[in-house]
N, C-alpha and C positions, 0 to 999 in steps of 0.2 A: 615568771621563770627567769632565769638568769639568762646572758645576751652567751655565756657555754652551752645552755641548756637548747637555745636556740638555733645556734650552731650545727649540733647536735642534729636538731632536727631536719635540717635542710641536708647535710652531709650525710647520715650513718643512720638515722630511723626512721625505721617502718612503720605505721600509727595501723594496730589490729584493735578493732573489737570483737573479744572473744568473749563468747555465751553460752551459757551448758551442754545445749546438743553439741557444742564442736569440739568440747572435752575428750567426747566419744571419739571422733578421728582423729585426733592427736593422742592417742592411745595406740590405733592402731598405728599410725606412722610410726611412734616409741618403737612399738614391738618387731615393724620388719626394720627398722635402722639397727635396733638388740641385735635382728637376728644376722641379718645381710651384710649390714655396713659395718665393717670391722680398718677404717679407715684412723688412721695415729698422728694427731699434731699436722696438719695441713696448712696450708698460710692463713693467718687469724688478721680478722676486721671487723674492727666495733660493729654491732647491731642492735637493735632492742625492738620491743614494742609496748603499745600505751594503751588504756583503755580513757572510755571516754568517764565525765564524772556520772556518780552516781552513791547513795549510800548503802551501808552496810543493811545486811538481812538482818533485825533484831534476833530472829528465831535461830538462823545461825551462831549471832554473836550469843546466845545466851546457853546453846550447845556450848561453845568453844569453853566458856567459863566452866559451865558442869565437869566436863570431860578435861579440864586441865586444872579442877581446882581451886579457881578463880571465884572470889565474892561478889560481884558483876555490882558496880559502884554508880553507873550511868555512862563511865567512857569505856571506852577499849583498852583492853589490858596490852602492853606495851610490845607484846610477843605477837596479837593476832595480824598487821596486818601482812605480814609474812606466811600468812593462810591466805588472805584475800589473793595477793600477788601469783600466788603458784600456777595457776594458768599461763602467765605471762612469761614464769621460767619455763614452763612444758612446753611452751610455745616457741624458745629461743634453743633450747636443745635438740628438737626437732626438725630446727632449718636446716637449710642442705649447707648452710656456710657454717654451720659448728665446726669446732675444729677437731676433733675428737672421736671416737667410737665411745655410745651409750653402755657399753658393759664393762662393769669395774668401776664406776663413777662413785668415787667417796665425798663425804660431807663435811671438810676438815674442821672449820672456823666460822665464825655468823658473828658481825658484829652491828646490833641496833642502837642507831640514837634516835630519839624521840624528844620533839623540841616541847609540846605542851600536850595538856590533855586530849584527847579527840573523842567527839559524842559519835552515837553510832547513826545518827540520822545527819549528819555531813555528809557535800555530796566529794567525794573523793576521785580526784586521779591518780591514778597508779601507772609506773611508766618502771620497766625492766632491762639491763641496757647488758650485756655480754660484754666486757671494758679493757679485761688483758686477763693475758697468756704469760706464764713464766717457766722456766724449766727448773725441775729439782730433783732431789736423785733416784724418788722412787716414780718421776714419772714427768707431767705436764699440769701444774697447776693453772685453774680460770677463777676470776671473780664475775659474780652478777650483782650488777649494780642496782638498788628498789629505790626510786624516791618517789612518796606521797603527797599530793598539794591537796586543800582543803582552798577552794576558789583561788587564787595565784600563791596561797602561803605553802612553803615547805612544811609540813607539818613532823614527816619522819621519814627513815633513810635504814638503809642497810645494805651493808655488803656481806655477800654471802662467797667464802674459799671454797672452790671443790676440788678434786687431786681424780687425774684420770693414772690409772696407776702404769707402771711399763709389764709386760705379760712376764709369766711366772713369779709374781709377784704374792706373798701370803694375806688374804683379805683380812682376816681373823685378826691380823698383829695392828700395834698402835696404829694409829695414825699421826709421821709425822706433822708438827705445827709450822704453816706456811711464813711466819715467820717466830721472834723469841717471845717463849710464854710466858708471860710474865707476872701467872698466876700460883706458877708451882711451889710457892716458897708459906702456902697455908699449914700452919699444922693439923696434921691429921690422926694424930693419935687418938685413938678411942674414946678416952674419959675427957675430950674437949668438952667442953660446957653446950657451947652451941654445936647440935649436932641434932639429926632427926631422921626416922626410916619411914621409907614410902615403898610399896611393891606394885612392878610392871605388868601385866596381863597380857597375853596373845588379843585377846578381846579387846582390850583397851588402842592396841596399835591397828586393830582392822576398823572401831568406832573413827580413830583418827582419821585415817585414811577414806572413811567415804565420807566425813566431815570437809575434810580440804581436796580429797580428790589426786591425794600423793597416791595408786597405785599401784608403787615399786613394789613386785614382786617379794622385795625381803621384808615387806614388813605383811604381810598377807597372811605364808605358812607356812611352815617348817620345812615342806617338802621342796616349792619354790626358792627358799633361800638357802637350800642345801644343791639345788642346780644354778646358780650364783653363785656357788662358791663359798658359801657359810655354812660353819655347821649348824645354826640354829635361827631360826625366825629373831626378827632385828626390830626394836621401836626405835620409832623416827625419831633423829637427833633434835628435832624442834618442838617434838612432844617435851621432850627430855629437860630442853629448855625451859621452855613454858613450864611445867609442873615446878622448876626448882624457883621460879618467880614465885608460882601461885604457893610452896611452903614456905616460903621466906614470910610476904606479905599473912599468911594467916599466924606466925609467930611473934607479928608485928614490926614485921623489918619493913618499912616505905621509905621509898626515896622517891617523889616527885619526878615528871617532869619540869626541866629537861634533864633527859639523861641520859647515858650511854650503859649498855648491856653488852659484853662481846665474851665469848665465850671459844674453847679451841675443844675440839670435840676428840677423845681422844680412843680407846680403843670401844668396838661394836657391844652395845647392851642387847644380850640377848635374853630370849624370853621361855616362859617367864623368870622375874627376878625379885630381889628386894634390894634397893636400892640404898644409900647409907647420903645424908647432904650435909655436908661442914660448911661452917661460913664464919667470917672473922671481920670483924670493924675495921676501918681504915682512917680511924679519924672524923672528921667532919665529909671526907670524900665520897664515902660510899662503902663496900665491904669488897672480900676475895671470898668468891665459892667454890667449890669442889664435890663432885659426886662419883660415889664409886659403888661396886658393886660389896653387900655386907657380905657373902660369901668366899667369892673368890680375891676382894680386892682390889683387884683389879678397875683402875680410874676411868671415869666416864666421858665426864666434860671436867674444865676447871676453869671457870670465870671470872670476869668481875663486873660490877654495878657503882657506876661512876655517879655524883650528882653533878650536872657541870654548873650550875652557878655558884658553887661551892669553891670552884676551883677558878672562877674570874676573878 
């Protein structure tokens, strides 16, 4: 680990090992901080927590690929370990030092690099760090910060945008992007060449969710995500992600590790759907993607897929 990383640790983190039964009370906590704690922007200080090593569940990882998609090659597809981690964020939203009330938490932006392959029988640490706070106009933006090591090697990283919105605020509308996106510039017309439709299921986003253990209310049932504030059941912006990986790669689109995945998540996929995915070369770099809904139009996410030793 880096002599930051160590710093880090002596200053600002907390080292949790969390294990399935404690999922269960960090659920409940969620639910009375949803209901009670209605607290806005309070003074913000780094924090995080780490798990110890250990490797991934094959029979999980071989779920993850079914239900996203994925041809399961012998490593991890470059989306999952942003599943593994999620306890680590339900664990850092839940402290009493978040800065924020849990109701109205949007998912704006996730940007993955992944420096080489990873087997699923590695024994991985995984460490989740709450990094900063920013203000913007429809509310108080946070980043969580994920880095994985494979014995002292970084092996992948990700930061994840979330937007806690200001009250009277409309859920349903875009989500602005925490900074400029600089994916918007794909064509999108119809008769593009590269283009392909996939459709979302209520089913598909509750498989998700007992898979990683995301329980958010909006992605569960229609009813739940209409007392949230949506009008309609919502799949999780990381399925979203992952699936436009897992159609790209079976169209034959691969880019190696290492690479960078970031994408800016842009207004709610509700369910069910069919969804529409464009994507466009960028040279020797990598491509620009875009998904949006075939019916209404209306954009999903719009990313892109970086090779970086392309670009050394």
């Amino acid at each position: 680990m880096s002599s930051q990383d160590k710093q880090l640790d002596k200053n600002t983190l907390d080292i949790a090992l969390i294990s399935p039964p404690s999922m269960v009370a960090l659920y409940f906590k969620a639910l009375r901080k949803l209901i009670f704690n209605r607290k806005h922007h309070q003074q913000f200080t780094p924090y995080g927590y780490q798990t110890g090593a250990s490797p991934s569940s094959l029979q999980q990882l071989l779920r993850y690929c079914e239900l996203c998609h994925f041809e399961y090659n012998g490593s991890i597809p470059a989306t999952y370990p942003h599943l593994l981690s999620f306890s680590l964020q339900l664990k850092i939203v839940t402290d009493s030092r978040f800065p924020v009330s849990l109701a109205g938490l949007v998912h704006t932006k996730n940007i993955i690099t992944q420096y080489r392959p990873i087997a699923p029988n590695e024994a991985l640490t995984i460490r989740c760090v709450l990094t900063e706070t920013r203000g913007c106009d429809k509310g108080l933006e946070f980043d969580i910060e994920t880095k994985v090591w494979s014995c002292e090697e970084l092996v992948w990283e990700s930061v994840s945008t979330n937007l806690s919105r200001k009250q009277n605020t409309d859920r349903n509308k875009e989500n602005p992007p925490s900074r400029k996106d600089a994916y918007s510039n794909i064509n999108t017309k119809k008769e593009q060449a590269n283009a392909l439709e996939f459709s979302l299921s209520p089913k598909t986003a509750r498989q998700y969710a007992v898979l990683g253990g995301d329980f958010n209310p909006i992605h569960i049932h229609w009813c739940l995500a209409r007392l949230m504030g949506f009008k309609d059941m919502l799949i999780h912006g990381m399925y979203s992600k992952a699936r436009s990986l897992a159609e790209l790669e079976k169209q034959g689109v691969k880019i190696k590790p290492p690479l960078r995945y970031q994408v800016n998540f842009k207004t709610p996929a509700f369910l069910p759907s069919t969804m529409c995915l464009r994507w466009e070369r960028k040279k020797e770099s990598g491509l620009v993607l875009y998904l949006d809904n075939k019916r209404s139009k209306k954009p999903h996410l719009s990313g892109e897929i970086i090779a970086l030793e392309s670009l050394e």
